[in-house]
C-alpha positions in Angstrom: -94.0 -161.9 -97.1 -96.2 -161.8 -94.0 -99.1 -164.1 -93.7 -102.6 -163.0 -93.8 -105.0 -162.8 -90.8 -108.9 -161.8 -92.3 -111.3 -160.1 -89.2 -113.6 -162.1 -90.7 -116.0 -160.4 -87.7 -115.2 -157.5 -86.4 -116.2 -156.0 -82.9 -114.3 -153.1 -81.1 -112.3 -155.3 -79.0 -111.0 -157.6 -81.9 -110.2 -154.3 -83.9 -108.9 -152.2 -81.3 -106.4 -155.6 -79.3 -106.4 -158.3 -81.3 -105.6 -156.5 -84.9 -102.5 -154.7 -83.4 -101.7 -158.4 -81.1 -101.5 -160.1 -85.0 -99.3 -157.7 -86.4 -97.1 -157.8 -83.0 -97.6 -161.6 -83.8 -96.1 -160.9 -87.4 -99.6 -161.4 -89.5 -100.6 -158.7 -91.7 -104.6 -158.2 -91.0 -107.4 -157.8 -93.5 -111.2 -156.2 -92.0 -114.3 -157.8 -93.4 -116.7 -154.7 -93.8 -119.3 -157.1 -96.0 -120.3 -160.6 -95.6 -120.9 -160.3 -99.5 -117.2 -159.9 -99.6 -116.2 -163.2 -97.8 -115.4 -165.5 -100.5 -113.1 -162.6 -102.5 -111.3 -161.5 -98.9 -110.7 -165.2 -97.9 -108.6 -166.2 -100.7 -105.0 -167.0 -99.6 -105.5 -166.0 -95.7 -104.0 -168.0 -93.1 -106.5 -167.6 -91.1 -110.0 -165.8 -89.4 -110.6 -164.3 -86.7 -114.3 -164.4 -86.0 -115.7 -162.4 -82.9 -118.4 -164.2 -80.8 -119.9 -160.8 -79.6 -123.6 -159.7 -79.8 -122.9 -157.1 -82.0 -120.4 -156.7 -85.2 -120.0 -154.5 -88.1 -120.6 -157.9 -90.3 -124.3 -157.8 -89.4 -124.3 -162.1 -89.2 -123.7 -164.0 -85.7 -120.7 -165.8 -85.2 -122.2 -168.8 -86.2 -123.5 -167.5 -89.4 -119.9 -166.0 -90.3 -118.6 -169.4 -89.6 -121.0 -171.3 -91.5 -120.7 -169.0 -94.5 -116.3 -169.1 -94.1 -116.7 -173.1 -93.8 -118.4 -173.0 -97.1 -116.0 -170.7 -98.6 -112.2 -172.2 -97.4 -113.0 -175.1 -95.4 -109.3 -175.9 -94.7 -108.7 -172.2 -93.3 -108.0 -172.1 -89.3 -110.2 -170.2 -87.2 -109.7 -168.1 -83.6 -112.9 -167.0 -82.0 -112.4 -164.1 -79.5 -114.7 -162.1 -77.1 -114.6 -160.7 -73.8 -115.7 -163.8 -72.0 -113.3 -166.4 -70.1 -112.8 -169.6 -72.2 -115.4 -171.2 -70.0 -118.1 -169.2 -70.2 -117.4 -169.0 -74.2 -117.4 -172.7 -74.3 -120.9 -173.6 -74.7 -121.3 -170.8 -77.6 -118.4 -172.8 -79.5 -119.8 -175.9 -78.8 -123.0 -174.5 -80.2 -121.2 -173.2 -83.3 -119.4 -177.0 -84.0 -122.7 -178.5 -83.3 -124.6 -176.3 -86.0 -121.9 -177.0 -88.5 -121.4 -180.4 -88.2 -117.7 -180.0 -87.2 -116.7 -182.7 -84.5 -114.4 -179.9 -82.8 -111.2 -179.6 -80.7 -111.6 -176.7 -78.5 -108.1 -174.9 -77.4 -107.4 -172.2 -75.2 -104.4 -170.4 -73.6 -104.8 -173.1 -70.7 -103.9 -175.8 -73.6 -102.2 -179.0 -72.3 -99.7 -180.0 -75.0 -102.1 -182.7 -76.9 -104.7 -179.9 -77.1 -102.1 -177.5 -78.8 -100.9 -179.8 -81.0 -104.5 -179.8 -83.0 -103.6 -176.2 -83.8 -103.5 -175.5 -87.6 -106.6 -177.3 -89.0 -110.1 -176.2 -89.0 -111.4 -178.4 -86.7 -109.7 -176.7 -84.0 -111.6 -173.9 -82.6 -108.6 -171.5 -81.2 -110.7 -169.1 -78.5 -108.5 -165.9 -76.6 -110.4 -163.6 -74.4 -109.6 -160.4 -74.1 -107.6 -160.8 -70.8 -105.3 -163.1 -72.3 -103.5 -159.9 -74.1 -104.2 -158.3 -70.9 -100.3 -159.7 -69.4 -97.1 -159.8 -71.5 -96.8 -163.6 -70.7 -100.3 -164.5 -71.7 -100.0 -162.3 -74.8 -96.4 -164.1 -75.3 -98.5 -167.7 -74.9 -101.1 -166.4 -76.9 -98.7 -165.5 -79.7 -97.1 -168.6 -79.6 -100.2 -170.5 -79.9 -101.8 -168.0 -82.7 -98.6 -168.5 -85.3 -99.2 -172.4 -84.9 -103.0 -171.9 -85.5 -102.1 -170.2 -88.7 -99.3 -171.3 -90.7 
């Protein structure tokens, strides 16, 4: 039985390349369509997926659909994506860790070995951009890094 990845914000980009990258990745992927629906769809997931762009189907920001999923399943692993490079996301994660009181480990494709070993637990913020599914060895990376995030 394949594990369960929730869109728990969706944006074009994280429907369009990152559902089809989980399902290459071997997760089966669930779409949040309501924030009212968070605490039924997160039951038994192995992970989120939360998208840090402006605009989302879930009408709450990334940091509200964070907050609200901490509440919810606070052990369940989270990947932020967006079009931005991992450096220019940074300071919105940081934001997001800060505003929830999570003391974070931030992890990217560029992960030394230490960094990827605090994969898996909720305090690990896992961030892709959309360029790292751009090559088939940074998708390959990305994969590898994504089924330790959520297992």
């Amino acid at each position: 039985m394949a594990k369960t990845v929730l869109i728990a914000r969706p944006h074009t980009f994280i429907v369009s390349d990152m559902k089809p990258f989980l399902e290459e990745s071997g997760f089966e992927t669930g779409k949040l369509e309501n924030i009212d629906d968070l605490q039924r769809r997160v039951a038994g997931v192995s992970g989120a997926v939360i998208s840090l762009a402006l605009s989302s189907s879930v009408a709450d920001s990334a940091e509200g659909v964070f907050l609200k999923l901490m509440k919810a399943a606070p052990k369940v692993p989270v990947l932020f994506a967006s079009m931005l490079s991992f450096q220019q996301a940074r300071s919105g994660l940081e934001r997001i860790a800060s505003s929830s009181g999570v003391q974070v480990n931030l992890v990217s494709l560029e992960a030394t070995p230490v960094e990827a070993s605090l994969l898996g637990r909720q305090e690990t913020f896992l961030y892709l951009s959309k360029d790292d599914l751009s090559s088939t060895e940074r998708r390959a990376l990305a994969s590898r890094l994504v089924q330790r995030h959520f297992r």
